[in-house]
C-alpha positions in Angstrom: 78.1 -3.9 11.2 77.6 -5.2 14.8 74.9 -3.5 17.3 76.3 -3.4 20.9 73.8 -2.7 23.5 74.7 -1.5 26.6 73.2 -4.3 28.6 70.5 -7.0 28.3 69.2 -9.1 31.1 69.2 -12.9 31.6 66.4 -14.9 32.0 67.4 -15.7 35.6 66.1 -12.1 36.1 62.9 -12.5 35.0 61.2 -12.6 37.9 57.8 -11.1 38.6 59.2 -9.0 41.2 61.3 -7.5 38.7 58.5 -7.5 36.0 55.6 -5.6 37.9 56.8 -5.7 41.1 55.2 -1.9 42.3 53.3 -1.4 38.9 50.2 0.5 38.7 49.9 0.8 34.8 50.5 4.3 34.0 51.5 5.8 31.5 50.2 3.0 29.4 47.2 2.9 27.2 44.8 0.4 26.5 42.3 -0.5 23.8 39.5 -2.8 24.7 37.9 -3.6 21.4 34.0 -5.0 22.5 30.8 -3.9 22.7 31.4 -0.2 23.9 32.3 0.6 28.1 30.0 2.5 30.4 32.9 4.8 31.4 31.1 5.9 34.3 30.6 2.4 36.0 31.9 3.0 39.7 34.3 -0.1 39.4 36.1 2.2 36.7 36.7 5.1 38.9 37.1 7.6 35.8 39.8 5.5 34.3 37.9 5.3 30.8 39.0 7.8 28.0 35.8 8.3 27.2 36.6 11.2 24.7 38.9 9.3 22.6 36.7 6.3 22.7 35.6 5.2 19.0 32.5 3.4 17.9 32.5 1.6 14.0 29.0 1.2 12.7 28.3 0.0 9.0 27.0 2.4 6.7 24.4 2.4 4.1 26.9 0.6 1.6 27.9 -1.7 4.1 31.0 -0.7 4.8 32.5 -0.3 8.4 33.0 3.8 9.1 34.5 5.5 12.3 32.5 7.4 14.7 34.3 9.8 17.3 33.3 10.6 20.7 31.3 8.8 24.3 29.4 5.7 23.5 27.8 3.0 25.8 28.2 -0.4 26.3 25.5 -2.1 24.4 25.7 -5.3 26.2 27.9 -5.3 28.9 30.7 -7.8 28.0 32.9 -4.3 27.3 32.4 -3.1 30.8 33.8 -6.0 32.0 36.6 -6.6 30.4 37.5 -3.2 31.4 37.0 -3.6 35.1 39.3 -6.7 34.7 41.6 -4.5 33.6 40.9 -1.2 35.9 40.9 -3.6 38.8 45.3 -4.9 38.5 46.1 -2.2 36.4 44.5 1.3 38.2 46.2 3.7 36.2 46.6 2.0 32.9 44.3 4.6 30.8 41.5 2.3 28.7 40.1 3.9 25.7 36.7 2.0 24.4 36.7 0.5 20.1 32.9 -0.5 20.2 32.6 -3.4 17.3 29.9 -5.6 18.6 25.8 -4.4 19.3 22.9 -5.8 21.2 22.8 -9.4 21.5 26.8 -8.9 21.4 26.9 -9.6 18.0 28.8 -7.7 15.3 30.4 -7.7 11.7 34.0 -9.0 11.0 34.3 -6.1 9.4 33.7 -3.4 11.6 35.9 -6.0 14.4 38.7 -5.6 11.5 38.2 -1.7 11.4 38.0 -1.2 15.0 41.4 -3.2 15.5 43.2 -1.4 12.2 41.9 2.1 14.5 44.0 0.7 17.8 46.8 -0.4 15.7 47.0 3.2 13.6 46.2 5.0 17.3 49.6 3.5 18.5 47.9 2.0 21.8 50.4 0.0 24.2 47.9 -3.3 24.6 44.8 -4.4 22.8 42.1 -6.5 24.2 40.7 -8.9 22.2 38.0 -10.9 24.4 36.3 -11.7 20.9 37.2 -13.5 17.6 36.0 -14.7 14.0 35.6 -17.7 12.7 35.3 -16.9 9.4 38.8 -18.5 7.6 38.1 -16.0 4.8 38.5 -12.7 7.0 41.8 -14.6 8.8 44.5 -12.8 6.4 43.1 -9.6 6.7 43.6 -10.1 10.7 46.9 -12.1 10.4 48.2 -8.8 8.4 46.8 -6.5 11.0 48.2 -8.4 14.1 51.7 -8.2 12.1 51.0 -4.5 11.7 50.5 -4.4 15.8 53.5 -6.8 16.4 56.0 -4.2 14.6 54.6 -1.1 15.8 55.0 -2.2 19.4 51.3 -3.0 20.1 50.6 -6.0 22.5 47.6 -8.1 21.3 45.9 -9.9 23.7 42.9 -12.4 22.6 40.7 -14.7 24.1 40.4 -18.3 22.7 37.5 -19.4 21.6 35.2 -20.8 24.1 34.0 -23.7 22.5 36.2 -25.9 20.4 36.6 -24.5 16.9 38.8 -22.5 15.6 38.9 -18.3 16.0 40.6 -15.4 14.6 43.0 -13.8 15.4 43.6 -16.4 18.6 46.0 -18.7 16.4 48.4 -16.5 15.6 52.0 -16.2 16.7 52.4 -12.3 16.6 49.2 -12.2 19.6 49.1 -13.4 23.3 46.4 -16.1 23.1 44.6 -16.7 26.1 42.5 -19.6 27.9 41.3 -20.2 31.1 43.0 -22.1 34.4 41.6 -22.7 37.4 43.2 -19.5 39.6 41.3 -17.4 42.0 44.3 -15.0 42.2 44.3 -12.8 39.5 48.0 -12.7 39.2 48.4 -16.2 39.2 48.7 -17.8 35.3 50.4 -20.5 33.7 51.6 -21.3 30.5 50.6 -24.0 28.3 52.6 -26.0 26.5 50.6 -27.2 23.8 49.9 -23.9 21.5 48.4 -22.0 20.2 46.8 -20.9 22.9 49.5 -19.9 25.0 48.3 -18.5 28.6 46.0 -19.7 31.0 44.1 -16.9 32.9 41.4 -16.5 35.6 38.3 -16.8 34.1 35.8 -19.1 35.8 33.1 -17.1 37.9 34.8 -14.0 38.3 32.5 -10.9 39.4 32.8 -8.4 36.7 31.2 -5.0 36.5 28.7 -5.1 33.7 26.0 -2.8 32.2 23.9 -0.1 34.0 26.0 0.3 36.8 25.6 -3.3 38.0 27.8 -6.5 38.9 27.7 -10.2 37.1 29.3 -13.6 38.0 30.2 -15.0 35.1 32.8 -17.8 32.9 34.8 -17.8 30.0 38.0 -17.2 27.9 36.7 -13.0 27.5 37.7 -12.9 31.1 41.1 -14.9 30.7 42.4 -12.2 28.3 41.8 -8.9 30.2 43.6 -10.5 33.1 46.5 -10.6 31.2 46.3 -7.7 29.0 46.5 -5.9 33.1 49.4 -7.9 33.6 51.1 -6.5 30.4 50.2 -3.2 31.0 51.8 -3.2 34.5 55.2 -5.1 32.5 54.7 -1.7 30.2 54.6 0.8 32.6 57.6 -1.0 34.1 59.3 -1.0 31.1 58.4 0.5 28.3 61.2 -0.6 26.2 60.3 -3.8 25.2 58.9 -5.2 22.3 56.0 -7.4 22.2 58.5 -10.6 21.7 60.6 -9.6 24.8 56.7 -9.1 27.1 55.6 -12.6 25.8 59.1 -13.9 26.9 58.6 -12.3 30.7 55.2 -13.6 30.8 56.5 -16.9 30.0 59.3 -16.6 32.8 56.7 -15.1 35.5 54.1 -17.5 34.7 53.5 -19.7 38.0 54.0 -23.0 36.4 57.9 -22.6 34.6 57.9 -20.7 38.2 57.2 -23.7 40.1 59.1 -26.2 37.4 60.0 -28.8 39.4 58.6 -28.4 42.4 54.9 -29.5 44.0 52.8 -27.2 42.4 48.9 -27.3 42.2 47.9 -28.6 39.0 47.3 -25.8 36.1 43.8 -27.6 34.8 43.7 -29.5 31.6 43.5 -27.7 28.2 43.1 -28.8 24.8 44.5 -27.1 21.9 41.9 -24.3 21.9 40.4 -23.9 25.3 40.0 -25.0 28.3 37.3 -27.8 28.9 35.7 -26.1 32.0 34.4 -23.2 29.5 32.7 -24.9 27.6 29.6 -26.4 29.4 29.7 -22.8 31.1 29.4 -20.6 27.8 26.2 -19.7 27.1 26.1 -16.4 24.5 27.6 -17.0 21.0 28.3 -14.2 19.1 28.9 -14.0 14.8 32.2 -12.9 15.9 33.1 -16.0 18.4 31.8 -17.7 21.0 31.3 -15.1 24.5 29.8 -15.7 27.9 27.3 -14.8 29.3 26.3 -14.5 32.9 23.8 -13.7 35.4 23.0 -10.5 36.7 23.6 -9.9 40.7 23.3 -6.9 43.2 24.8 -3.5 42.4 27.9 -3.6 44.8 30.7 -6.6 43.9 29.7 -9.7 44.8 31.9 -11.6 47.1 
């Protein structure tokens, strides 16, 4: 038997115009699996579904168990990945999996639960600015980013920020993301030299973090949620395709295969995980991966 479709585009359409070109985000959902989000931050202007949000805590036996309903950010890392998001995708809806606690610092387990939740919840893109490095939990999040990859979830994870290898960040089925050296936050490349496969803003970007206030800070956590935003404005352009078809347009829109033989301003140098300029910048590691950390500034954005 031979499936006709009634049309399919070439790559020479790919442009970003015709990507996200007038795309706000809505109508598309977003997990951000972290340390919880202060839904009412001002830089989230009520764009946090606070309701639905989801916290995993271990219980007595040690085993990672769901718990319903509003939670806080217990560190702050959450709040910004959100406000990433909130800030090139306004009316993407972001729903809060809280996996890590104070000190940002959580179980692979509960991280393995709280993805497993967004997966079974059906959610359009998944954050991911965190990551084991535990080799014995990496089939049980290979199986799980699979799981996401068929059930047309887009996983978006940040590589690790200092050079060892993290989970789920080396897998094929997720969009694995570094930094570059952009100040525009639609401006990315892609790199060459898997597995990470996207370079991202993430070196001193003002973030909205914990009670209400602003940080400047570096890393790969900020590289993802840029371009977990740019999916979600591909998927509320286009909700029909798969995750394979979204990681081909953000391979065609990406500014250096863009710019392909013409005088471009050099991407940065990466290595095979990250991206060198992260690493004397990273100052927080968490039993999950390696996160940032950042200093806090005035209440309003800095500019």
């Amino acid at each position: 038997m031979v499936l006709r479709l009634p049309g399919a585009m070439s790559l020479e359409d790919l442009s970003p115009e015709w990507a996200f070109g007038g795309s706000s985000g809505a109508g598309v959902r977003v997990a951000v699996v972290d340390s919880g989000v202060e839904a009412g931050h001002p830089a989230l202007e009520g764009c946090v579904d606070e309701g639905a949000g989801v916290a995993v805590e271990m219980d007595a036996g040690g085993e990672p168990r769901i718990v319903s309903g509003p939670h806080g950010d217990s560190f702050g890392h959450g709040t910004a990945c959100a406000g990433i998001i909130h800030a090139i995708a306004p009316q993407a809806r972001i729903t809060s999996v809280k996996v890590l606690g104070p000190g940002l610092v959580g179980k692979a387990a509960a991280f393995s639960r709280g993805l497993g939740w967004a997966i079974e919840a059906g959610f359009d893109v998944v954050n991911l600015s965190l990551g084991t490095t535990r080799r014995d939990w990496a089939l049980a999040f290979y199986e799980l980013c699979d799981q996401a990859y068929f059930r047309n979830t887009v996983v978006v994870t940040a590589a690790n920020n200092v050079e060892r290898v993290s989970y789920p960040s080396m897998f094929g089925s997720v969009v694995s993301v570094a930094c570059n050296l952009a100040t525009d936050p639609l401006r990315y490349h892609w790199n060459p030299d898997p597995p990470t496969e996207l370079l991202a803003r993430g070196i001193d970007v003002a973030v909205p973090w914990k009670g209400g206030g602003w940080i400047r800070s570096t890393g790969n956590s900020y590289a993802a949620p840029h371009i977990a935003a740019i999916a979600a404005l591909v998927k509320s352009k286009h909700p029909e395709l798969r995750p394979f078809q979204l990681k081909t347009v953000l391979w065609a829109t990406a500014a250096n295969v863009r710019e392909a033989g013409e005088r471009a301003a050099p991407a940065g140098r990466l290595s095979r995980i990250m991206h060198p300029a992260t690493v004397a910048s990273a100052r927080a590691t968490s039993a999950l991966g390696a996160l940032p950390g950042g200093q806090p500034l005035a209440r309003k954005p800095p500019r």
